[in-house]
C-alpha positions as CSV (number, residue, x, y, z in Angstrom):
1,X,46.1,-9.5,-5.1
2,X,43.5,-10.5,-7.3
3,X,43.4,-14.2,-9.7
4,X,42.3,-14.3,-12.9
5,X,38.7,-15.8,-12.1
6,X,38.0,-13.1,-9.4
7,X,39.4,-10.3,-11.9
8,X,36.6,-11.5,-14.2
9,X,33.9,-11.1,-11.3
10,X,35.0,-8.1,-10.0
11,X,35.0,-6.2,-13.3
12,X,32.5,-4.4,-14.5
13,X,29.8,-6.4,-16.5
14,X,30.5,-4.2,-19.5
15,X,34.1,-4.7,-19.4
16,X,33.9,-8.6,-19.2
17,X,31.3,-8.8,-22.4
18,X,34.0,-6.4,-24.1
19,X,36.5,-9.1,-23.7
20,X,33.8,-12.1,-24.6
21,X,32.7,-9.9,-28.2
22,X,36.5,-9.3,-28.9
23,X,37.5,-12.7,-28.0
24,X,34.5,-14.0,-30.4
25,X,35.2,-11.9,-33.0
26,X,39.2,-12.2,-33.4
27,X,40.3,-15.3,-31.5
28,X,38.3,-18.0,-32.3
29,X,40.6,-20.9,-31.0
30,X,40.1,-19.0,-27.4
31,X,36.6,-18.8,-27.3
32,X,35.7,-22.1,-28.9
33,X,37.8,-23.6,-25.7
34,X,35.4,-21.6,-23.7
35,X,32.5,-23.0,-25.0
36,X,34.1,-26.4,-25.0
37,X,34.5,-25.8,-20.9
38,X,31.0,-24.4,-20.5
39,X,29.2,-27.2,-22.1
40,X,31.7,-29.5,-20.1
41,X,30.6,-27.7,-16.5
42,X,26.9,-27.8,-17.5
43,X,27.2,-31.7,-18.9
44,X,25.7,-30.2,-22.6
45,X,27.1,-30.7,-26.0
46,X,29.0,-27.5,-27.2
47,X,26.5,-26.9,-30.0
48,X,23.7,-26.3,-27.5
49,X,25.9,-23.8,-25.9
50,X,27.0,-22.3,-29.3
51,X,23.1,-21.8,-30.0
52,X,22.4,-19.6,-26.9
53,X,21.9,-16.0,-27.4
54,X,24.8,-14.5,-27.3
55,X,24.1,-12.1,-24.4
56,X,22.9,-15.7,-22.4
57,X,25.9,-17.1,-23.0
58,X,28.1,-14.6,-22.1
59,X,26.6,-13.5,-19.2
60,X,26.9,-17.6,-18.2
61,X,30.7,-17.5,-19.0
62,X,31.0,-14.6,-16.8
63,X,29.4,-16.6,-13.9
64,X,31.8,-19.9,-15.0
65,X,35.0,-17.8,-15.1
66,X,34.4,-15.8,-11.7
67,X,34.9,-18.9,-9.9
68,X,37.7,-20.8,-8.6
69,X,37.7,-23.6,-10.8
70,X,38.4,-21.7,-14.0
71,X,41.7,-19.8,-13.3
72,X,43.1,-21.0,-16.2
73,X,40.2,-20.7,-19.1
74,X,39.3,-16.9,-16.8
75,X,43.8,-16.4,-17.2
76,X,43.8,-17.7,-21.2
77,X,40.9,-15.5,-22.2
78,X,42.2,-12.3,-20.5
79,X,45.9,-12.3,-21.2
80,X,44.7,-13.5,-25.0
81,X,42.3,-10.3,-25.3
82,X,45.0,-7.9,-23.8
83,X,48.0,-9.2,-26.3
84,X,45.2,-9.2,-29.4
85,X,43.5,-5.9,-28.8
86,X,45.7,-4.0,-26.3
87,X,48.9,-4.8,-27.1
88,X,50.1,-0.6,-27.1
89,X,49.1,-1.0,-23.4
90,X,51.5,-3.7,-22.9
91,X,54.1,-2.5,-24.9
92,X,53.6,1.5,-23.6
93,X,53.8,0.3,-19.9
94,X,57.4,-2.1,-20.5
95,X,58.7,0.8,-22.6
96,X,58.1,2.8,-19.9
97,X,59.6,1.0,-17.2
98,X,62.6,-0.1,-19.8
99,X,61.8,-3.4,-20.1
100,X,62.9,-5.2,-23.2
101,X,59.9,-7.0,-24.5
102,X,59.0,-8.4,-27.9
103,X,55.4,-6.9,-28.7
104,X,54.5,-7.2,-24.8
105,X,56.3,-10.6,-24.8
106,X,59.0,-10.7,-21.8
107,X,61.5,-12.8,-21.0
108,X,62.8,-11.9,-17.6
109,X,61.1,-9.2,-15.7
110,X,63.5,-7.6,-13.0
111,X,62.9,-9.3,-9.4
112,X,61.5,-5.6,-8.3
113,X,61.3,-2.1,-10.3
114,X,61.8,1.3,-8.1
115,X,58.7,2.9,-7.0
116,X,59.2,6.3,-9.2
117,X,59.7,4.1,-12.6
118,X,56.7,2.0,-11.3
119,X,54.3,5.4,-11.0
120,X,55.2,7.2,-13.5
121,X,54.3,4.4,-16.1
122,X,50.8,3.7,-14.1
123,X,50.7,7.6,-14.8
124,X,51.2,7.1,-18.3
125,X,48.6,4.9,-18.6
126,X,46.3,6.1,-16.8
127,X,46.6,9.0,-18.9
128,X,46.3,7.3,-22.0
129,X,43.7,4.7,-21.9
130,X,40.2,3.7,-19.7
131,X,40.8,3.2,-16.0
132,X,38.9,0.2,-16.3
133,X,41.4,-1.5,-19.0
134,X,44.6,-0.2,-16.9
135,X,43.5,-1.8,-14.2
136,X,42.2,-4.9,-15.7
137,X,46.3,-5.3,-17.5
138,X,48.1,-4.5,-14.4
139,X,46.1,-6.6,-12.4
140,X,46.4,-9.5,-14.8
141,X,50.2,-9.1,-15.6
142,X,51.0,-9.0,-11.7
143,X,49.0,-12.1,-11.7
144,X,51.0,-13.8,-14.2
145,X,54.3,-13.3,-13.2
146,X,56.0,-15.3,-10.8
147,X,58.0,-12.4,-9.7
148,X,55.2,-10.2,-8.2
149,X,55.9,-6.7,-8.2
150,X,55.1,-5.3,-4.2
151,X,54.9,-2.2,-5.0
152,X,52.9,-2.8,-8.0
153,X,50.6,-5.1,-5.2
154,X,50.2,-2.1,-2.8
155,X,49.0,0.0,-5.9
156,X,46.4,-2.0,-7.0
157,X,45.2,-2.2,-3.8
158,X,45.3,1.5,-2.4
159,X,45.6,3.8,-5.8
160,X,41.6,4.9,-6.7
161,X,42.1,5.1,-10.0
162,X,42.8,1.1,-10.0
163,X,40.2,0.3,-8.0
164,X,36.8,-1.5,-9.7
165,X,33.7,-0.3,-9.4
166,X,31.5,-2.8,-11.0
């Protein structure tokens, strides 16, 4: 099961500067905290980083957040872009599986969901939105949830169409 910082490396590069531009654009708070960790790792005043080109800078954030060290800045900046800009994904795949949630917010995810409820919602989105995206939410809410999902392991790792290609 993938972490956060090797979800960030292991997507495509297209996909990662998606989430970078979004999180730019419409969450400022998230993004500035990036910056603020960039210029700490490369011993630089944020406003030197904050005058890179943009396509510079992002494609150094990429390298930052694929490593180890940055599980929680790679975790912040992924779970904040999928609740901001993918929330129907969230709330499509709970609604699906007939989890109460508030907007994609949950409480208390069931210790273990059947296998048929499990693949017909993967099924659902699969149908509905980019591979690339589907994989990139159900690998980052099995990696956020304390109660990890086997079956929802076993897919990531063997089903095709949740497999990245870079």
């Amino acid at each position: 099961m993938l972490t956060f910082h090797e979800l960030i490396g292991f997507m495509s590069p297209k996909m990662a500067n998606q989430i970078l531009e979004d999180t730019q654009a419409n969450n400022r708070e998230v993004y500035r905290a990036l910056v603020a960790a960039m210029a700490e790792a490369q011993k630089m005043r944020p406003v030197f980083i904050g005058r890179q080109p943009k396509e510079r800078r992002h494609k150094n954030f990429v390298q930052m957040l694929s490593r180890a060290g940055s599980e929680e800045h790679a975790g912040n900046l992924i779970r904040g872009w999928l609740f901001k800009e993918h929330s129907d994904v969230l709330t499509d795949f709970l609604g699906k599986l007939g989890i109460e949630h508030e907007k994609g917010m949950v409480d208390e995810l069931p210790d273990l969901i059947e296998d048929a409820s499990l693949n017909e919602a993967v099924d659902l989105l699969i149908e509905k939105y980019d591979q690339e995206l589907v994989a990139v939410y159900l690998t980052a809410f099995n990696a956020s949830n304390e109660k990890r999902w086997e079956n929802l392991d076993a897919l990531l790792a063997n089903d095709e169409r949740l497999q990245f290609h870079g």
